[in-house]
C-alpha positions in Angstrom: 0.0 0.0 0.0 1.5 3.3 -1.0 2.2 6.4 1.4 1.8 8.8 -1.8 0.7 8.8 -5.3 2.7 6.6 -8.1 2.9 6.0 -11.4 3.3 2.1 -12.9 6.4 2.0 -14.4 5.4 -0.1 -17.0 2.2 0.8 -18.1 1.8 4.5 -16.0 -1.1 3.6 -14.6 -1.7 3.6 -10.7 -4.3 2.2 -8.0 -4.6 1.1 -4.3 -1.7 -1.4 -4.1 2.0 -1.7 -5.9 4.5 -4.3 -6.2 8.1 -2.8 -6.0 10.0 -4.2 -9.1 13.9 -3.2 -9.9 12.3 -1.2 -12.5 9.9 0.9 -10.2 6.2 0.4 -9.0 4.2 -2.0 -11.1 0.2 -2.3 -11.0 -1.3 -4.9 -9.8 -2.1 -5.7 -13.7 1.4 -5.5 -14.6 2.3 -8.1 -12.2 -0.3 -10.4 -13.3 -2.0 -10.3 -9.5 -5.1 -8.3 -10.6 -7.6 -11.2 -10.1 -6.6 -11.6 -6.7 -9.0 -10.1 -4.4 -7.8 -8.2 -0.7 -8.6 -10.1 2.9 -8.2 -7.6 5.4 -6.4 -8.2 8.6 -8.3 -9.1 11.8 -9.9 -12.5 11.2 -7.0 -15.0 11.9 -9.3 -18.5 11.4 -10.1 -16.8 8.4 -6.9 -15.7 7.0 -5.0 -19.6 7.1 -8.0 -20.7 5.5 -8.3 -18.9 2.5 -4.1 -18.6 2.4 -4.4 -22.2 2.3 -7.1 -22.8 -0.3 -4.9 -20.4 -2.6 -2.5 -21.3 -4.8 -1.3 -18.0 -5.2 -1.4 -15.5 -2.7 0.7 -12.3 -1.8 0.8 -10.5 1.7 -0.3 -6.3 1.7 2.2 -4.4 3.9 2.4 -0.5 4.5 5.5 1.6 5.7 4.6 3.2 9.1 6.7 6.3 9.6 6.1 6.4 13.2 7.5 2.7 13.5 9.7 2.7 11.2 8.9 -0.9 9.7 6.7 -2.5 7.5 3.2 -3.3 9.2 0.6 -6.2 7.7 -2.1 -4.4 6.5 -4.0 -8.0 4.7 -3.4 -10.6 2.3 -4.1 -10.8 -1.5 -5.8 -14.2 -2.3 -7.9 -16.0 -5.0 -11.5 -15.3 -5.5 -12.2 -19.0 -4.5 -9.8 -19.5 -2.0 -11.6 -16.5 -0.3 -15.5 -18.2 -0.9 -14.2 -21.5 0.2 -12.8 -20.1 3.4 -16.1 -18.1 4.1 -18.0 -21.1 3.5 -16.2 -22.9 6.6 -16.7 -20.2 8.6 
């Protein structure tokens, strides 16, 4: 998750979430993760269950300033994973 705006370095586009690249910032359609759907933090049963289910999966962190780390803001998992995980709930 970005502190301020950006600009895709491949396509200059830009939206909610970024993956850093040596090249820059690339979109979540540039890195082929754009039909991946965002699990907030806060439901731990929930969050194994569909990061199981997923094949593919990627974890949303943020830069705190006042920390000075990286904080887990979610995780980015597949539509089904996430409907499975919900249904065993």
């Amino acid at each position: 998750m970005p502190l301020k705006d950006w600009t895709c370095a491949a396509c200059g586009g830009t939206g909610d979430l970024l993956l850093m690249q040596e090249a820059g910032p690339a979109c979540m359609a540039c890195a082929a993760l754009d039909h991946l759907v965002f699990l907030p933090r806060g439901d731990a049963g929930l969050t194994r269950r569909a990061h199981k289910a997923s094949e593919l999966s990627a974890v949303v962190v943020r830069f705190s300033r006042t920390r000075k780390r990286y904080e887990r803001q979610g995780l980015l998992v597949e539509p089904a994973a996430m409907a499975a995980a919900k249904q065993r709930d």
